[in-house]
FITORTI-459875 format. One line per field, with one value per residue (C-alpha): x, y, z. Coordinates in pm, 1 decimal. Each point is the difference from the previous one (the first is absolute). Layout:
REM FITORTI-459875
u	[X  ...] .
v	[Y  ...] .
w	[Z  ...] .
***
This chain:
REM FITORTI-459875
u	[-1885.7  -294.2  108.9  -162.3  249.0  318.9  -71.8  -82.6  348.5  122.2  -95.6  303.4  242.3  -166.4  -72.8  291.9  -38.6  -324.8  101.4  132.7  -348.5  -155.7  229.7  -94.2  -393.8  -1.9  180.3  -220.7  -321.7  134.8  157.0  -389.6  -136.6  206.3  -54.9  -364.4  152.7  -1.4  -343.5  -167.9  228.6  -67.7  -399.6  30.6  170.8  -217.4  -271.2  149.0  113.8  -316.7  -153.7  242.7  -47.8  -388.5  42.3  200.5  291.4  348.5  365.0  109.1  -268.3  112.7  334.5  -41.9  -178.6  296.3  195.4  -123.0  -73.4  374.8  84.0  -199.5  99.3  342.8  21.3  -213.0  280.8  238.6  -159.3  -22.6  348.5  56.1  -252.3  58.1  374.5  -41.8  -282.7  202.2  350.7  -225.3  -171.3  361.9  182.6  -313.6  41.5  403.4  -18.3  -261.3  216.9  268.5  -190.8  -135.7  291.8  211.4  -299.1  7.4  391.6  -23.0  -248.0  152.8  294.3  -174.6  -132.8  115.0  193.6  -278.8  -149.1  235.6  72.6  -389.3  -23.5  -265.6  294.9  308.3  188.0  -134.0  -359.9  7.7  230.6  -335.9  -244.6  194.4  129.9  -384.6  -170.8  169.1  -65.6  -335.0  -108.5  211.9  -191.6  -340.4  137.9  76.0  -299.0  -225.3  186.9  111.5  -237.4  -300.2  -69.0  63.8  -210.3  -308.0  42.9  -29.6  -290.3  -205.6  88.4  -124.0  -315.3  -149.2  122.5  -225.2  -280.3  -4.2  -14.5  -245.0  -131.4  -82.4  343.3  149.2  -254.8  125.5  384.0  -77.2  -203.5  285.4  222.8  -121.7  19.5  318.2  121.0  -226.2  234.1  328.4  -131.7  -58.4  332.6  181.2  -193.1  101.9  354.2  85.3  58.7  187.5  205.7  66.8  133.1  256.1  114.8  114.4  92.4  277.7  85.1  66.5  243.5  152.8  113.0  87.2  210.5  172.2  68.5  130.4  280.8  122.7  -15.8  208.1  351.4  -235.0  -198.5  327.4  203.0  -315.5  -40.0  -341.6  -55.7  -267.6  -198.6  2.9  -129.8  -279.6  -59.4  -45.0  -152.7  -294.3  -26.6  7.0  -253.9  -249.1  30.4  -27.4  -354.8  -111.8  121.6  -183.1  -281.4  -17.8  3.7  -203.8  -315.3  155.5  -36.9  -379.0  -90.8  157.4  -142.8  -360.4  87.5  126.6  -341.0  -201.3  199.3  -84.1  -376.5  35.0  138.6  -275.4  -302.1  148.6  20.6  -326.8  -195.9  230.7  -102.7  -363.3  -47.0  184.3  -216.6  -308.7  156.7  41.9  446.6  228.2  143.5  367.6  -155.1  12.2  393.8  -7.2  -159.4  216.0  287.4  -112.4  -123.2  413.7  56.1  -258.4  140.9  369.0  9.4  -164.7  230.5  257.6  -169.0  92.1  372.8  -42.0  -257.4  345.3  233.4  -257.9  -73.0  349.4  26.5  -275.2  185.3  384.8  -93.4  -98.7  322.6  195.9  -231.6  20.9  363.0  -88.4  -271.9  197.8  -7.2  59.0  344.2  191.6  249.1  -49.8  233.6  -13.1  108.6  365.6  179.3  227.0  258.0  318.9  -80.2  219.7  -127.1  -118.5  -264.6  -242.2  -223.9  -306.9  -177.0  -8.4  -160.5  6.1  -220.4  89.0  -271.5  -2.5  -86.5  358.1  10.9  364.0  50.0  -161.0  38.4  383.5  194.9  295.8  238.2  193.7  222.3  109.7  362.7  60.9  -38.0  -304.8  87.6  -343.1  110.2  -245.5  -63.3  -148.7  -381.1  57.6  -133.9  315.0  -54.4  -399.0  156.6  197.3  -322.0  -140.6  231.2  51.1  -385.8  -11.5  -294.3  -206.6  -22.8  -290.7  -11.0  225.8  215.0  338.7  162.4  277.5  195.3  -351.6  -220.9  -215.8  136.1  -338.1  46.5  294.4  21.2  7.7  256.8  241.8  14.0  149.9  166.4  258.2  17.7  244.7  -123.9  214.9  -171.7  61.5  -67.9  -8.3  -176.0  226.5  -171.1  58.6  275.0  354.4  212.3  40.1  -391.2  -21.4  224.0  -140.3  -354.4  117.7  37.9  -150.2  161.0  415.6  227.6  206.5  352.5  -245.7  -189.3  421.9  30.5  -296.5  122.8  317.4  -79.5  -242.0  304.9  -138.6  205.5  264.5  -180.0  -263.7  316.9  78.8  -328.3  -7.2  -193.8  64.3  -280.8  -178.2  -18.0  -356.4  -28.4  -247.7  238.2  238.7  18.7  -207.6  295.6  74.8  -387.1  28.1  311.3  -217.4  -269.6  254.5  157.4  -350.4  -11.5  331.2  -102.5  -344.9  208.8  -320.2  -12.1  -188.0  81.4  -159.8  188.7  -155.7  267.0  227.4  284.4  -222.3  100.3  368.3  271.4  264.2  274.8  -300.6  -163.6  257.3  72.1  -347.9  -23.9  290.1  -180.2  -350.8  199.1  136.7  -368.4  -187.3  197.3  -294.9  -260.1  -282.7  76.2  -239.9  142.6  -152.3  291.6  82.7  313.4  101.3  328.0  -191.9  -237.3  192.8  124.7  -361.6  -91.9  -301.9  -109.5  -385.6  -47.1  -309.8  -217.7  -300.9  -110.9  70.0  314.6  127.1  355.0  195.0  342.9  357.4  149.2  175.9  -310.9  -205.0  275.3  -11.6  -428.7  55.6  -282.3  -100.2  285.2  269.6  -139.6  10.8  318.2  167.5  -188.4  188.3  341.3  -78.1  -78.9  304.3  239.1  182.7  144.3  171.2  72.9  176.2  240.8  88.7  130.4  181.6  177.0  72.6] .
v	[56.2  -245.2  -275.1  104.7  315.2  -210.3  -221.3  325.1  127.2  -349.7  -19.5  226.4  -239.4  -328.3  147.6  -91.6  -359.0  -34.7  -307.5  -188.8  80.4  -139.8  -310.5  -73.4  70.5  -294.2  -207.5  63.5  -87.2  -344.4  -54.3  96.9  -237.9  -311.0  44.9  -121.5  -325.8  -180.5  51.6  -118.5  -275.0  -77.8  35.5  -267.8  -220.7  -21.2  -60.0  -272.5  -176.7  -16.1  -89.6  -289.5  -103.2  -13.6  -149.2  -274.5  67.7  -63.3  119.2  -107.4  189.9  333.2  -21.7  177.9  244.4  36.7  67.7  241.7  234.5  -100.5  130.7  290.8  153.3  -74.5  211.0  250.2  36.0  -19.8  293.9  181.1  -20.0  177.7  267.0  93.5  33.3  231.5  218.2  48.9  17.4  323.9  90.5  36.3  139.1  295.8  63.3  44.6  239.2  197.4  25.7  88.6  290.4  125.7  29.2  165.7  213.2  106.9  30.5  196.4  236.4  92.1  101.9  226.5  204.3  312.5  -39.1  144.6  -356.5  -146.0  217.9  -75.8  -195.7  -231.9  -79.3  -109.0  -250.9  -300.3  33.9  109.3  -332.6  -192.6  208.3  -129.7  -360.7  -93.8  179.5  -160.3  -378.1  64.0  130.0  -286.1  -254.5  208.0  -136.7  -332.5  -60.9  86.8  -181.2  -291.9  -73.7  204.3  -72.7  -375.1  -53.0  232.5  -137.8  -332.4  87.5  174.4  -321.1  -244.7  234.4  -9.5  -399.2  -0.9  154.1  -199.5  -332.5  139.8  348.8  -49.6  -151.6  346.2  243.0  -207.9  138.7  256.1  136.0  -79.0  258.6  354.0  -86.3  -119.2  324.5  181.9  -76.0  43.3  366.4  54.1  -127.9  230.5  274.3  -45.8  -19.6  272.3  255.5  -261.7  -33.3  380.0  -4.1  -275.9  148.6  332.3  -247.0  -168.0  310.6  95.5  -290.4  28.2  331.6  -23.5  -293.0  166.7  297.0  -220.9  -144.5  354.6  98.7  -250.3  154.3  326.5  -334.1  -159.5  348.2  50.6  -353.6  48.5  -405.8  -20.6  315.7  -47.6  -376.2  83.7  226.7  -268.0  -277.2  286.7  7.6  -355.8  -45.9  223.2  -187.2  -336.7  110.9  103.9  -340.3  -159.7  179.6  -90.1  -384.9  -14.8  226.3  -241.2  -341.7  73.3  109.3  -296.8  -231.2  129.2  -32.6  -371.7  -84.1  146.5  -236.6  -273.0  136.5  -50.3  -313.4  -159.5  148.2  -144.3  -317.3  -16.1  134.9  -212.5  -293.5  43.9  23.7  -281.9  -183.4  159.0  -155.8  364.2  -71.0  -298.3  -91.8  135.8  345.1  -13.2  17.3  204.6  321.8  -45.3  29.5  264.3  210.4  -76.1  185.1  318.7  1.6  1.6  377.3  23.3  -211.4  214.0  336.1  104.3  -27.6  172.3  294.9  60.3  33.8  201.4  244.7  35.6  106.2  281.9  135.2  -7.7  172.5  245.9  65.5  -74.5  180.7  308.4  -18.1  -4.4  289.1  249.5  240.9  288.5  -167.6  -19.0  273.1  297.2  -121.5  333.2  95.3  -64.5  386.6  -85.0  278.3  -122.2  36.5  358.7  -85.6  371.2  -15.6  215.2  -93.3  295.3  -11.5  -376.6  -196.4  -398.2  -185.6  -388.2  -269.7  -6.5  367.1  128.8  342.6  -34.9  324.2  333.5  279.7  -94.5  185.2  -136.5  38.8  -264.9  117.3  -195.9  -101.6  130.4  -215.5  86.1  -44.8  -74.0  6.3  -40.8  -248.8  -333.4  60.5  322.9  -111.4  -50.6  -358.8  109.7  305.8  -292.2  -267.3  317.5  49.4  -398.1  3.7  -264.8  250.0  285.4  330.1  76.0  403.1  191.4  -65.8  -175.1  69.1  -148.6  223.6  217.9  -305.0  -112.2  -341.8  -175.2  -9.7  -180.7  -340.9  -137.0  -333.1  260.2  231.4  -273.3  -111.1  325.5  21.2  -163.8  -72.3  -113.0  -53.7  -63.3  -307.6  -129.5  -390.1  -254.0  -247.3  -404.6  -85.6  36.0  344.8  27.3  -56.7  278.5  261.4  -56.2  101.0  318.4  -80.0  -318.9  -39.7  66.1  -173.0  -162.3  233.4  346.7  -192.6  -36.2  340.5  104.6  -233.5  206.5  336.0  -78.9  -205.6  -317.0  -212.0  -76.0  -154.7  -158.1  -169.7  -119.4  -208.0  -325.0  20.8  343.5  162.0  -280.1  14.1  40.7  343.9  -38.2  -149.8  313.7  276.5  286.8  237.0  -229.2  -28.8  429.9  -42.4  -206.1  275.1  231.4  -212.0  -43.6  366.3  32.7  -254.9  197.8  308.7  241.3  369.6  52.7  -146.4  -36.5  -60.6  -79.9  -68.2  -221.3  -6.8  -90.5  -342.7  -7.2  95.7  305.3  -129.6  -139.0  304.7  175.4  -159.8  -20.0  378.4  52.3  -232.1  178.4  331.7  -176.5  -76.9  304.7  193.2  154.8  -180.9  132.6  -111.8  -35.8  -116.1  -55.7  -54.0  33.3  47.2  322.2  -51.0  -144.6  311.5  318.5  10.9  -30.8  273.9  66.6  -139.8  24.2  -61.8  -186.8  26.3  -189.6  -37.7  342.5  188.6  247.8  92.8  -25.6  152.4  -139.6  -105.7  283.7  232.4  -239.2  -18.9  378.2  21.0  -197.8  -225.2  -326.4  -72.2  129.0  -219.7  -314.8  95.8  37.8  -299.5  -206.2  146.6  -70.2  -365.0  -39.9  154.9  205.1  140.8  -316.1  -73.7  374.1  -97.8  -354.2  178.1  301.5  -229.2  -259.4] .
w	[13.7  -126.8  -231.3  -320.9  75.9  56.7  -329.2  -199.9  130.9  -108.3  -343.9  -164.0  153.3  -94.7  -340.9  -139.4  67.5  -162.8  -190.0  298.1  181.0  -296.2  0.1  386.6  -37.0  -215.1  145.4  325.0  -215.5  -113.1  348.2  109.7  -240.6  47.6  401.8  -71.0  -158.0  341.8  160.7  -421.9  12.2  361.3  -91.2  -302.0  214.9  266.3  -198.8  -223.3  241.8  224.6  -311.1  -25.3  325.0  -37.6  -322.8  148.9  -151.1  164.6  -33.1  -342.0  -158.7  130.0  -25.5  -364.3  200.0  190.3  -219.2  -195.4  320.9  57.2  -353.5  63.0  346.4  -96.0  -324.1  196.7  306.8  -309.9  -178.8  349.9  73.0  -359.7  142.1  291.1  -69.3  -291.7  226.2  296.1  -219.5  -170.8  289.0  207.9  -290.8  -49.9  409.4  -61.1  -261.9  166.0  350.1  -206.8  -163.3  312.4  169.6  -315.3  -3.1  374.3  1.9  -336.8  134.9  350.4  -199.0  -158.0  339.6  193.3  294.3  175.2  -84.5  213.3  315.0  28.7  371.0  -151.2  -326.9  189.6  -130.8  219.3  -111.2  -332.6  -30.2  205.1  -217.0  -325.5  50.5  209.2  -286.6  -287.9  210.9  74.0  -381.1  -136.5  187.8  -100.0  -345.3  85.4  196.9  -315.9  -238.8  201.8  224.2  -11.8  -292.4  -45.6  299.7  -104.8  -326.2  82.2  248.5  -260.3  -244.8  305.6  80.8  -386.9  -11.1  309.8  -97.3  -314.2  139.1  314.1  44.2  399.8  77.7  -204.6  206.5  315.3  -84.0  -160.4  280.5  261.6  -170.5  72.7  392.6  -36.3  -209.8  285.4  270.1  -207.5  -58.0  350.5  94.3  -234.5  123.2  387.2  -132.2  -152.7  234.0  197.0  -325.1  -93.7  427.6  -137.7  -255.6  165.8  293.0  -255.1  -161.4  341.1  99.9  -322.3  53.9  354.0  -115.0  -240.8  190.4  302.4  -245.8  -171.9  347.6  160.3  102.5  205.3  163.1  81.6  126.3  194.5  144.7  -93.2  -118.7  245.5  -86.6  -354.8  66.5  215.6  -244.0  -278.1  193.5  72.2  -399.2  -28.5  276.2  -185.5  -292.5  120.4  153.3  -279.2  -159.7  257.5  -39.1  -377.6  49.6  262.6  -197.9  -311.3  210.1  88.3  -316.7  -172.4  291.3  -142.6  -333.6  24.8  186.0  -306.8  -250.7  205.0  -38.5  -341.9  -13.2  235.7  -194.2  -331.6  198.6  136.8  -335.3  -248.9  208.7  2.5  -352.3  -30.3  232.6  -203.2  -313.2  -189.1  4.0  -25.2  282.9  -159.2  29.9  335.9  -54.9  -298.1  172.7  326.7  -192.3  -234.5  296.4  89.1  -261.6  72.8  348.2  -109.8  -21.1  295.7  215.8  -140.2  31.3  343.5  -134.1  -315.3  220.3  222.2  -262.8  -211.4  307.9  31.8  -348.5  54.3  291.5  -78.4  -396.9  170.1  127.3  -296.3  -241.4  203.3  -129.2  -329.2  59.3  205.1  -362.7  203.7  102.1  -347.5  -29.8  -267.5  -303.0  -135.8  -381.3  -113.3  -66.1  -271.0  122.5  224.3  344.4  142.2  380.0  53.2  307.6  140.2  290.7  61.4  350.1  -34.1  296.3  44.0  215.2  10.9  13.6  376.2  73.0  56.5  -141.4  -147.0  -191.1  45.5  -255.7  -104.8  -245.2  -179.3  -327.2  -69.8  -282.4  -318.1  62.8  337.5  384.1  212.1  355.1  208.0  367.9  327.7  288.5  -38.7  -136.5  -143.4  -362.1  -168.3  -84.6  -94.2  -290.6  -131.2  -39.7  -170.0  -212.8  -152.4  -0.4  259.3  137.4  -128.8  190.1  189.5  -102.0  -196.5  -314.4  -140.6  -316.0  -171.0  -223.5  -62.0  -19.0  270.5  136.7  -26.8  -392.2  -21.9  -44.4  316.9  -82.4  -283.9  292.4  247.7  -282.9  30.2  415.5  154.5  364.8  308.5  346.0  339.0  7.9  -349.2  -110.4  -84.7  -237.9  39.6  -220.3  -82.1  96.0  -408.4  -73.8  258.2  -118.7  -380.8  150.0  -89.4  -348.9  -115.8  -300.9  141.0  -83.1  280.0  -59.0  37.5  321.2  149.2  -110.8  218.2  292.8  -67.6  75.2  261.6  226.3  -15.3  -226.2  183.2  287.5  -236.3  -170.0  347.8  0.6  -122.8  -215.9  -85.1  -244.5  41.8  403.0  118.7  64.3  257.4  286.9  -70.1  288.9  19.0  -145.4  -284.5  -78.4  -23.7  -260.2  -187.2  -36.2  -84.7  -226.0  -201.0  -13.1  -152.4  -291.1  -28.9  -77.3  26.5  -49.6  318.3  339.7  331.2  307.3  328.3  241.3  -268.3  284.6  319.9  45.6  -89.1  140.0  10.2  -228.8  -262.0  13.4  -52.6  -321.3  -81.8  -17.3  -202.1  -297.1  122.5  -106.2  -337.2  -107.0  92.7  -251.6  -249.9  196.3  221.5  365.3  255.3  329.2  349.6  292.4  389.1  -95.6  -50.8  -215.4  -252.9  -33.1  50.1  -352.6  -134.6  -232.1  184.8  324.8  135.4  368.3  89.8  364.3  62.1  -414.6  -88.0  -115.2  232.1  -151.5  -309.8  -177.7  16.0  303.4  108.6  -79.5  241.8  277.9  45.4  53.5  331.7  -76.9  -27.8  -218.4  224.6  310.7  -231.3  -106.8  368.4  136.2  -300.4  92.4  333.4  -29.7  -212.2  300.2  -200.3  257.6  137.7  -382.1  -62.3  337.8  -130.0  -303.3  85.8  264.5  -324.7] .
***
């Protein structure tokens, strides 16, 4: 992105601080003004005094001279303090809100995307984290360079360049001439780092992600003894990246090396030229002083340029990244149209296909009824597409080909966040948020009251041990074990109390005597609701009013469980492999000899 670009993309959030931009530009133009107090002052007494001293004057005649200068710089330093205070106090409090803004922005619009969005290799968690927090930084200090120190310094250069020119138009072409070179270079070092900048960027995102990764991945590293793999693996990332920081301050060090020495240009013409006019009696000798330290002032922004080029640079490349958030339109989920009706849960899936973002062809030409009040048993081996018709069905993802309806209405036009609103959903593997077991459970239902969130606890198992805790409903329910962490997804789904439910493996991580009682409240709450449930386990599908048997993304059986036991297919060979792994054969013997 070019700059004019990034500030055009800037303007809607600075809007709304127009009055505290207006507050700091003027402060900046007195600051700029008073900063010329010193070199005038510094002129006049120069000149007075040499004319003292030629006039043969000695020290009691200028002390009145003294102290009016003394009066003078003082109330100017005084007056300064007043300034600058109230500029950067502005100038900090406009970069606040705007980093604020940007990142509510950012977080507000992610929330809004598919999960397609997400599952993207170039959006995992690690650098769209990098992308966000380096974007917001880098924009944020695009704001504070402008209005707290760009613009001070150029303002107080342009002020010093037209005092310059008034009092000496050579001595102004001098400085003004040593400018362009010096903008010259800075161009041509922002030019030879860019690309080297865009490489560090992906380099951090990089580390970022690997970083985070390494730490959710940390008990597999451990059981593995894999502490030296995964470090190698990380220094490699951090080697790459400190090149390319290398690589960044050396190209900086010569350009700033060149810069420095064309200052110093400056400073010696003014010298020499101020000098000989002052020899050719066309300036007092306190001009001499005067334009040095005005040309101080010209050369201000340039001895902070190379700075303010880095951070500006950085800007251009990490708003690309962050404003690539904001742009990714095609991302944010179909809302739909709100259908007034109650929800029956009657669906019908027609030759739909899936492919996910990464090629995999998930779903090919499936056919399904769920029907309204009845369980829907979807059975197959790991990566049949079970998981995928669910994601379909909550409109995490669109089909690729073919068509969904809910109760006669095609899926797409409902409203996406009413729709979730009535499906209860239990995974796996389900997220437990940071905070309390209590703030948890009422996830379900934000506005619960504590006795219905015990209630919930209740019939999900968990309130007995969760009394146990110290701290009981206010335990963190983070350091909780991977069972409890399940009850607790169960337990939102009983507050939820929705009139469709989805089910993907709700008893996976628990064990027999909890999912045993589990189903029995499972069976309590599916009473007049639409069930959809995914499971290994047998037990907790052969009662399902219809069962659909899934190979490779497509459906290959369906009917009851007897009817499916009897075709000898790819039910029946799941089936025996389940009884088989559950020894029922030893188990029979242990009880007819009990």
């Amino acid at each position: 992105m070019e700059l004019k670009q990034i500030i055009n993309r800037l303007i809607p959030f600075l809007k709304p601080y127009k009055w505290l931009i207006i507050g700091t530009l003027l402060l900046t133009l007195l600051g700029s003004l008073t900063a010329q107090v010193n070199p005038l002052v510094l002129r006049y007494t120069v000149d007075q005094i040499d004319l003292m001293l030629r006039q043969g004057k000695v020290l009691p005649a200028g002390l009145s001279l003294l102290g009016v200068i003394s009066v003078i710089l003082f109330a100017k330093e005084i007056l300064n303090i007043f300034l600058q205070f109230g500029q950067k106090f502005y100038g900090e409090k406009l970069r606040i809100n705007v980093s604020f803004h940007l990142a509510q922005t950012a977080v507000e619009k992610i929330l809004t995307y598919r999960m397609a969005f997400y599952t993207n290799e170039t959006n995992q968690s690690g650098r769209l984290q990098t992308r966000i927090d380096r974007g917001v930084e880098s924009l944020t200090k695009l704001v504070q360079n402008f209005f707290i120190d760009v613009l001070p310094l150029f303002a107080n250069a342009i002020v010093a360049l037209v005092v310059m020119f008034s009092a000496n138009v050579y001595v102004g072409l001098v400085a003004l001439c040593v400018l362009p070179a010096y903008f010259y270079v800075s161009f041509r070092q922002a030019q030879k780092l860019q690309g080297v900048r865009r490489k560090l960027r992906g380099q951090r995102e990089d580390k970022n992600n690997g970083l985070i990764n390494l730490i959710d991945s940390i008990s597999v590293i451990k059981s593995f003894v894999r502490e030296q793999y995964e470090g190698k693996k990380q220094l490699t990332l951090q080697q790459r990246l400190m090149d390319l920081q290398l690589q960044t301050r050396k190209t900086g060090f010569i350009f700033e090396g060149l810069k420095s020495f064309i200052e110093q240009i400056g400073v010696v013409l003014i010298i020499i030229l101020t000098a000989y006019l002052v020899l050719d009696r066309q300036i007092s000798i306190g001009a001499i002083m005067f334009h040095i330290m005005l040309f101080s002032n010209v050369s201000a922004p340039i001895r902070q340029l190379h700075r303010i080029y880095d951070e500006m640079n950085d800007a251009l490349i990490y708003a690309e990244g962050f404003f690539s958030i904001l742009d990714a339109e095609g991302e944010t989920e179909s809302l739909g149209h709100t259908v007034s009706t109650p929800l029956k849960g009657d669906f019908v899936l027609k030759n739909v296909d899936f492919y996910y973002p990464t090629g995999v062809h998930a779903l090919k030409n499936v056919n399904i009824h769920i029907q309204s009040g009845k369980t829907t048993a979807l059975v197959g081996l790991s990566g049949a597409g079970k998981s995928t018709v669910i994601n379909l069905l909550t409109k995490f993802y669109a089909s690729s080909g073919g068509t969904i309806a809910l109760d006669g209405i095609p899926l797409p036009a409902y409203d996406t966040h009413a729709l979730r609103d009535d499906i209860g959903l239990v995974l796996q593997k389900n997220h437990i948020f940071k905070g309390s077991i209590e703030e948890n459970i009422r996830y379900g239902k934000p506005k619960a009251t504590s006795e219905e969130i015990r209630e919930a606890a209740q019939k999900a198992f968990l309130h007995e041990q969760i009394l146990d805790l110290p701290e009981q409903y206010q335990s963190d329910a983070s350091m909780l074990s991977g069972g409890q962490q399940q009850r607790i997804a169960i337990a939102r789904l009983f507050l939820k109390n929705p009139p469709i439910i989805f089910l993907d493996e709700p008893t996976a991580s628990l064990d027999a005597i909890v999912t045993e009682q589990i189903r029995n409240s499972i069976e309590a709450i599916k009473e007049g609701r639409t069930v959809v449930i995914i499971s290994h386990s047998i037990s907790q599908i052969m009662d399902a009013d219809m069962i659909y048997v899934m190979q490779r993304g497509e459906v290959v059986e369906n009917g009851k469980h007897e009817e499916l036991y009897d075709q000898n297919g790819v039910y029946r060979t799941i089936f025996d492999a389940s009884t088989r792994s559950l020894n029922l054969d030893k188990i029979s013997k242990t009880l007819d000899n009990n």
